[in-house]
N, C-alpha and C positions, 0 to 999 in steps of 0.2 A: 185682431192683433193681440197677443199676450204678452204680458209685463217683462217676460225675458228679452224679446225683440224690440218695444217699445225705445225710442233712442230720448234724450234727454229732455229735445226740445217739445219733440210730441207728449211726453210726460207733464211739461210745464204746460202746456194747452189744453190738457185734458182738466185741470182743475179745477174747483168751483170758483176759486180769486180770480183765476185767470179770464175769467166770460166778464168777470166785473172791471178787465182794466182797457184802454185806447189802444188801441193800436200801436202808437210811440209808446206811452209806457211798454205793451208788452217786447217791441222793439228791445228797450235795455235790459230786460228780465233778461229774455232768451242770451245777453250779449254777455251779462253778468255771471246767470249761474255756472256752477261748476258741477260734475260728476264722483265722486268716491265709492269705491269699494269695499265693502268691511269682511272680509271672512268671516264665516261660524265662530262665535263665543269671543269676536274683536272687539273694542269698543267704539262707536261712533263719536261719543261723547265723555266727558271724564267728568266725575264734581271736581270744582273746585278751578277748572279753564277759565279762563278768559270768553264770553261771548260772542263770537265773531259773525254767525249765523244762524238763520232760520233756517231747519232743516226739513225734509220730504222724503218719504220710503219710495222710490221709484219700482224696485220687488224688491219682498224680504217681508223681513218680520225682526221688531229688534221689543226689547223690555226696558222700563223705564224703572231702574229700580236704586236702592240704597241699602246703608249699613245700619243698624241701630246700635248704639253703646256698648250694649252685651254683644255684639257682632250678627245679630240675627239678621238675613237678607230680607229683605222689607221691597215686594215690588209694587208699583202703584200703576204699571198701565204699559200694555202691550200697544205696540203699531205696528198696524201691517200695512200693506202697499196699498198706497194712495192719501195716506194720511200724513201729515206735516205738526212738530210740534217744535217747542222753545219759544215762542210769541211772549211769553210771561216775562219770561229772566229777561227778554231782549227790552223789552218795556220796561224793569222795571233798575236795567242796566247794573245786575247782579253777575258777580261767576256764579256758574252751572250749580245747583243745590242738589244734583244726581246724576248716578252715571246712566249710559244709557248704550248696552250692550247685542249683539244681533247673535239671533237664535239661530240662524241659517246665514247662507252667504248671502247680502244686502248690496244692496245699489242704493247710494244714497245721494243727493240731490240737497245742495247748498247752495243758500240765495244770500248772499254777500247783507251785514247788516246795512252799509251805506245805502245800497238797495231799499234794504226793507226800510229803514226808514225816512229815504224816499219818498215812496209808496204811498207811506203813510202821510207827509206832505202833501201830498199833489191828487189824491183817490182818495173821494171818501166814499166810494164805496168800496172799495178795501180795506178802511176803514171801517163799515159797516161788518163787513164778512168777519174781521178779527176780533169785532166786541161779541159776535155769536160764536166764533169760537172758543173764545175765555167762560159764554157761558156754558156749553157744550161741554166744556173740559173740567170746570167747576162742581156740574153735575154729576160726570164720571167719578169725579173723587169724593163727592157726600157719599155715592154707593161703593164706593171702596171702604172708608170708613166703617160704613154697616154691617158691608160686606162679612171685613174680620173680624168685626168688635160681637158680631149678633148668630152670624149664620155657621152654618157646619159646613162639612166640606163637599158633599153634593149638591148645597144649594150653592156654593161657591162657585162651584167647575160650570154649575150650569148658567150663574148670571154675569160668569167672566166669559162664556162662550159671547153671551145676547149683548153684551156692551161690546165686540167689536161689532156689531149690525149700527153703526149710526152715521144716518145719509152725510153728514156733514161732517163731521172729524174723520172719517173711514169712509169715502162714497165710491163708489162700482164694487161694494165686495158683493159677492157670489154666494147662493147658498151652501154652494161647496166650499167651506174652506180648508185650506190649504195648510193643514197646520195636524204637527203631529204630537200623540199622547204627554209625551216628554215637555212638548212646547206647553200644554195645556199645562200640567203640575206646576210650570216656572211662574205661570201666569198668576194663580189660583193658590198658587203656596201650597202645596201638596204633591207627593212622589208620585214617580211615573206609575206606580202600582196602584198608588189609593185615586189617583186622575182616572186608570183604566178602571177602576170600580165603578168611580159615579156618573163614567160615559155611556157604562153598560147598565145602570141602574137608568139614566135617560133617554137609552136607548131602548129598552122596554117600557118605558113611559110614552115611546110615542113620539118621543121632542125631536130625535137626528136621529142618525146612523152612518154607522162608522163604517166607511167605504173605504178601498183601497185608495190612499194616497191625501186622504182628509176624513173632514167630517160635513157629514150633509145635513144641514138644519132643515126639520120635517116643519116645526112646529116654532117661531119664533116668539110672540106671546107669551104662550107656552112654558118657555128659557127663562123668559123675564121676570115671568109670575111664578116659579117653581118654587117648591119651602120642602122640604124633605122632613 
């Protein structure tokens, strides 16, 4: 089955929270969520809303990013399908600190906050799951830090590729993924031109190759340990 035809409720089942909850619980999940649409370049999410939910890439691929004072676009973290975020602000009962925009047309998957914490009430081991996501996502962002503050931009493209490979904030992705040159530059902070550089610089390295309609990771390791 592929994430196009995937319908809302088999999405909500397919997830790693989802094996951790009863039966009745997942009963009000399924009854609760809801479905959205976002068109290429819409936003799912605005800074500055109100928190209403916990959201889920059902397909698609959206960016998590922001403004900095001199205006420069500042992204901190792609998600692509199968990945769920906003756990933080909804804990920490914040509006949104970022916007969070889709790169392609998205199908997005909203779990009511009443819901979520719920959940959190009643499942501790959903509870379990979401302290390993905070630290999962914590982790992502020390090497974002690094990322900009230290590396160039071939090791960039190649350890923004290898940070979507993680079983638990992104689980069933494919070594093919599904994501194009343009997407990669949005990711990695660098133009579609200088991304198609350091793809073809990894791709005679040995790490992927660049197939019709993605990129195919040869070498994951590899990605993660690159330094150019």
């Amino acid at each position: 089955m592929t994430n196009q035809t995937q319908t809302l409720i088999e999405h909500l089942r397919s997830t790693i929270w989802a094996r951790t909850l009863t039966s009745a619980e997942m009963i009000r999940v399924e009854a609760d969520c809801f479905e959205q649409f976002v068109p290429k370049g819409g936003f799912v999410c605005r800074k500055g809303e109100a928190l209403d939910n916990w959201v889920g890439i059902i397909d698609g691929l959206v960016k998590i990013n922001n403004f900095s004072p001199s205006g420069k676009n500042v992204t901190f973290a792609g998600v692509p399908t199968g990945g769920w975020f906003g756990e933080g602000s909804l804990l920490k009962d914040q509006t949104r600190k970022y916007d969070v925009m889709a790169l392609r047309d998205t199908r997005v998957a909203r779990m009511p906050r009443d819901t979520f914490e719920w959940l959190l009430e009643v499942s501790l081991p959903f509870t379990r799951f979401l302290l390993m996501q905070l630290n999962e996502r914590l982790g992502q962002f020390i090497g974002l830090v690094e990322n900009d503050r230290m590396l160039d931009i071939d090791t960039r493209v190649a350890r923004c590729l290898a940070a979507m490979f993680n079983s638990h904030l992104y689980p069933g992705l494919e070594k093919l993924v599904q994501i194009s040159q343009e997407e990669i530059g949005y990711l990695s902070g660098a133009s579609r031109q200088r991304a198609n550089q350091a793809l073809q610089l990894l791709e005679k390295e040995g790490l992927l190759r660049l197939d019709y309609g993605g990129i195919r990771v040869l070498d994951l390791e590899g990605l993660r340990h690159f330094q150019a």
